[in-house]
Structures are given as structure tokens and as C-alpha cells.
C-alpha atoms as one frame of an Amber mdcrd trajectory, in Angstrom:
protein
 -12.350  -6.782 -22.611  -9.652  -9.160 -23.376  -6.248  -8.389 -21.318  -3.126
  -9.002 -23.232  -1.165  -9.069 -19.938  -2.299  -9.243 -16.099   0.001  -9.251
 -13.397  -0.520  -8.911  -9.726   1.854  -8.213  -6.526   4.316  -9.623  -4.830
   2.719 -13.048  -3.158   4.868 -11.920  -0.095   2.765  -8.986   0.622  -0.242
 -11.314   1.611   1.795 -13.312   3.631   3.068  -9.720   5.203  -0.132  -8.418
   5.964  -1.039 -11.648   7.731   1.587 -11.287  10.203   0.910  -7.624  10.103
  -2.787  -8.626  11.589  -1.662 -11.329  13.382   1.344 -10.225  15.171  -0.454
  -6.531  16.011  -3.984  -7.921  17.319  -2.925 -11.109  19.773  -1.170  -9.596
  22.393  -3.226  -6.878  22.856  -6.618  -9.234  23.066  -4.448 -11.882  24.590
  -4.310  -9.368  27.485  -7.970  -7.792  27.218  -9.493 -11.799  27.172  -7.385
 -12.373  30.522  -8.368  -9.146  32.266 -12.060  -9.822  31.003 -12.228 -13.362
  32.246 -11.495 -12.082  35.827 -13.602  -8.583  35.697 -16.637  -9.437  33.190
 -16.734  -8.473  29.116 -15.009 -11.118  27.693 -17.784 -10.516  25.145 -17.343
  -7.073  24.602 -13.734  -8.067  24.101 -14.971 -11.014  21.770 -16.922  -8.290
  19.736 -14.174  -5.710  19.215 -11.815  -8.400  18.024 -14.165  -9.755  15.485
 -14.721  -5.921  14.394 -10.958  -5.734  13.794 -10.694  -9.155  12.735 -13.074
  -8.293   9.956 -11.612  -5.142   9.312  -8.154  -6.900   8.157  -9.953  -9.312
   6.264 -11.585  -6.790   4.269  -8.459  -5.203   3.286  -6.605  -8.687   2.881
  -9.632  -9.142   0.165  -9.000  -5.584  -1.221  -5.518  -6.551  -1.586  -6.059
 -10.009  -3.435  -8.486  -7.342  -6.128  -4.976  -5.842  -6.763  -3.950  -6.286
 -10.334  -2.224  -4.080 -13.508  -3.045  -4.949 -17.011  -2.588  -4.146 -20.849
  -5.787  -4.911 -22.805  -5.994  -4.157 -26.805  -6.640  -0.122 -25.917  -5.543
   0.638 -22.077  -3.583   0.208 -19.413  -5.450  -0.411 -16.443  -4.809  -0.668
 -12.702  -6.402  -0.648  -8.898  -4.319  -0.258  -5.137  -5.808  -1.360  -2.288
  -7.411   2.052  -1.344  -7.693   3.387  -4.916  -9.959   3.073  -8.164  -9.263
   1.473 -11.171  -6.969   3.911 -13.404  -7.569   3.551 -17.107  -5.445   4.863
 -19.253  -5.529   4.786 -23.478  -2.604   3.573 -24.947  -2.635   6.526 -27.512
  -2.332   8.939 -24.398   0.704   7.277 -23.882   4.276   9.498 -25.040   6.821
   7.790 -22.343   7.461   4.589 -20.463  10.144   4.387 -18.014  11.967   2.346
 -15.692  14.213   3.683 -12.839  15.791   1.722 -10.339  15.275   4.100  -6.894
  16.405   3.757  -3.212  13.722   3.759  -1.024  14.423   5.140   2.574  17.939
   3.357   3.854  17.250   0.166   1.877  20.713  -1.373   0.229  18.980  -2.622
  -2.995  17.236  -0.033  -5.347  13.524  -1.357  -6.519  12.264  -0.909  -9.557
   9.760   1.515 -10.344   7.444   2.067 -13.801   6.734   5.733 -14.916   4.310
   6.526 -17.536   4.065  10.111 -18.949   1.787  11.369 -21.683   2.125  14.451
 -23.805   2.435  17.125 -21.245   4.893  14.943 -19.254   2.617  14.510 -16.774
   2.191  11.279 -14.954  -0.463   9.053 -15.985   0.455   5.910 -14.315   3.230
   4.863 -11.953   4.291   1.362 -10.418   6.417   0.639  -7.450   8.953  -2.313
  -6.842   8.560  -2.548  -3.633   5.150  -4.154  -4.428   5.609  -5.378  -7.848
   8.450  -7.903  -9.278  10.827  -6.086 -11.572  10.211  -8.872 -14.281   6.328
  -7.727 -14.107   7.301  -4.246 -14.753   9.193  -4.855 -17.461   6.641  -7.061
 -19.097   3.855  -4.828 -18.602   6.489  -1.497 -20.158   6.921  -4.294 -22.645
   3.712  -4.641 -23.818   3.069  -0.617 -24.005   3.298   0.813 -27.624   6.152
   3.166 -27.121  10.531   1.940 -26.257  10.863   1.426 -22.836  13.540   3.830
 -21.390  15.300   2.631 -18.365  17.739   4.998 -16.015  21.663   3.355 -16.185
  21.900   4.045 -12.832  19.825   3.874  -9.600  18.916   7.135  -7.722  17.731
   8.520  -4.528  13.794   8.855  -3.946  14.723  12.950  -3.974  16.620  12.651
  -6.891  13.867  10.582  -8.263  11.271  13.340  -7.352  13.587  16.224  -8.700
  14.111  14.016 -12.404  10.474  13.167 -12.653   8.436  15.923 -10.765   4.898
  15.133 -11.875   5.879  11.252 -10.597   4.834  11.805  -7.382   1.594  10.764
  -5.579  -0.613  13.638  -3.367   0.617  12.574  -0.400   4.929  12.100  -0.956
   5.715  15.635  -1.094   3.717  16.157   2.159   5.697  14.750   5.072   2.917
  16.993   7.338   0.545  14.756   6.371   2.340  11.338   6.842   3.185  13.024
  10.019  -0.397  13.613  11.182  -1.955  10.165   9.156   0.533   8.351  12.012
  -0.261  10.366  14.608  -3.801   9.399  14.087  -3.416   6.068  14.117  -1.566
   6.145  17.559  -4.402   8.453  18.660  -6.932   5.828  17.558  -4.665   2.538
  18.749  -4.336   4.334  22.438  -8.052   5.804  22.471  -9.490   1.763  21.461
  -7.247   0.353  24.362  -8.781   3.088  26.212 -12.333   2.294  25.705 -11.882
  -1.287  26.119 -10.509  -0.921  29.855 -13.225   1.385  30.737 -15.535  -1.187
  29.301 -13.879  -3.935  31.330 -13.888  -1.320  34.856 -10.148  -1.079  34.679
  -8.696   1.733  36.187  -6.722   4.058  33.722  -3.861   5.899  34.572  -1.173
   7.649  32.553   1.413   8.429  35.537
């Protein structure tokens, strides 16, 4: 299969994520290596910071997998936690590119809509993890004009102009809600587990 364009994300991302792991893991095992040294388990603690040690460097090598693409037939593309999406070039009706606020942010990012006959989405890319020149190389090298939006809009007004753009999960602020409330259920119960491995008394008043 011979690609006729490839791009990949933002290099800052990786550097991101990095400090992501870095910055979120230390203190906590900074602490749970001093309490250990003192009380016993500084190689249980060892352990579970190799387990989520490991666990960022799989995603960090998910996240270097990342890449979009035009070959002679499709337009392909991965995420971190998703598939590779292929889509035909003949399915193809209309390319897009809107500039959209995201959240408070002062500078709109770029994003890439592509619709097919029913005006559905069939693939979609997002500024905020893709440069704009990218994006318009890649709606460059699709086989139907490139529209672009004269002026930036709101994410609702985005949603409202281009219903089917939306992923599963944006129109269903319950379930961001309860995706982060999991993760602070998990963060607390690990700390948890660790001081009752390490005989540390736990007490929430």
C-alpha cells in the first residue's frame, strides 16, 4: 500500500505525556519509597511503580503508532485507544475545515470534517493534536474542494452546524462525568492499598 501522504501529531504531545507520567507518579512514590524504607515494602512499592511505569510506556508507544494518511484509494487513520479507520476515497462527498474554540482557549484550532453521502461523518481530525498545515495537506490530497468555515465557532455551535461530527462520548457529559470520577476512585483506592500494604494507618477524618 503506497501512502501518498502520512502525517503524525503534534511532537509536543510526547513531550506532554512525559511530564504527564513524570510529574503525576514521583511524588506520590517519592513518598511511598520513604514511608517503605522505615516500615518494610519498599519492594512492593518498587513493583507497583514499575506496573505504572510500564503502563505509561505502553501508551507513550501507542501514541508514537499514531498516524493519518492518503494512499491511492483511502484515507486511513488510528488514536491512541482506537482502530485503524479506513475510509474509500469514493465514499467521500465533503471535506471541511472549521476553525473551533475549544473550552475557554483564546485561539480557535483547526479541525478536519469528512462527510460522505448521507452527511454523516466518516472521519474527523482535531487541532488540538494535529498542526493546521497537516490538515490542510491531508484535505488537500482528498479528491473533492476543501471547504473551510470564514469564521471560527464555538464547540456547541460546532456540534449544532455539523451534528453527525461528534464522537460517542461529546454529547455525554454523564459519562465524562463518571470516566473522571473513576479515575479518582481508582487514584485514591491504589494509594489506599499501598498504605495498607506498607501497615500505615488510614484515616479519612
Amino acid at each position: 500500500m503506497r501512502m501518498r501522504l502520512r502525517v503524525r501529531p503534534k511532537h509536543s504531545l510526547l513531550g506532554n505525556a512525559l511530564a504527564a507520567i513524570a510529574l503525576g507518579t514521583t511524588p506520590i512514590f517519592v513518598v511511598a519509597y520513604w514511608f517503605a524504607s522505615s516500615h518494610g515494602g519498599v519492594e512492593i512499592v518498587g513493583i507497583s511503580h514499575a506496573a505504572v511505569l510500564v503502563a505509561g510506556l505502553l501508551v507513550l508507544w501507542r501514541q508514537l503508532r499514531v498516524y493519518c494518511a492518503v494512499t491511492s484509494d483511502e484515507l486511513i487513520g488510528n488514536g491512541i485507544f482506537t482502530p485503524l479507520v479506513r475510509v474509500r476515497l469514493d465514499r467521500i462527498r465533503r471535506v471541511m475545515l472549521v476553525p473551533t474554540y475549544l473550552g475557554a482557549a483564546p485561539e480557535p484550532v483547526l479541525q478536519l470534517l469528512v462527510t460522505g453521502d448521507d452527511g454523516r461523518r466518516l472521519f474527523r481530525m482535531r487541532g488540538n493534536f494535529w498542526r493546521d498545515e497537516d490538515l490542510r495537506a491531508l484535505a488537500a490530497a482528498l479528491p473533492v474542494p476543501t471547504e473551510e468555515a470564514p469564521e471560527a465557532m464555538s464547540t456547541r455551535d460546532f456540534f449544532r452546524t455539523y451534528p453527525s461530527a461528534a464522537y460517542w462520548f461529546e454529547h455525554r457529559r454523564r459519562v465524562q462525568v463518571a470516566v473522571a470520577a473513576l479515575a479518582m476512585l481508582a487514584a485514591f483506592g491504589i494509594a489506599v492499598w499501598i498504605m495498607r500494604l506498607l501497615d500505615l494507618p488510614v484515616r479519612f477524618l
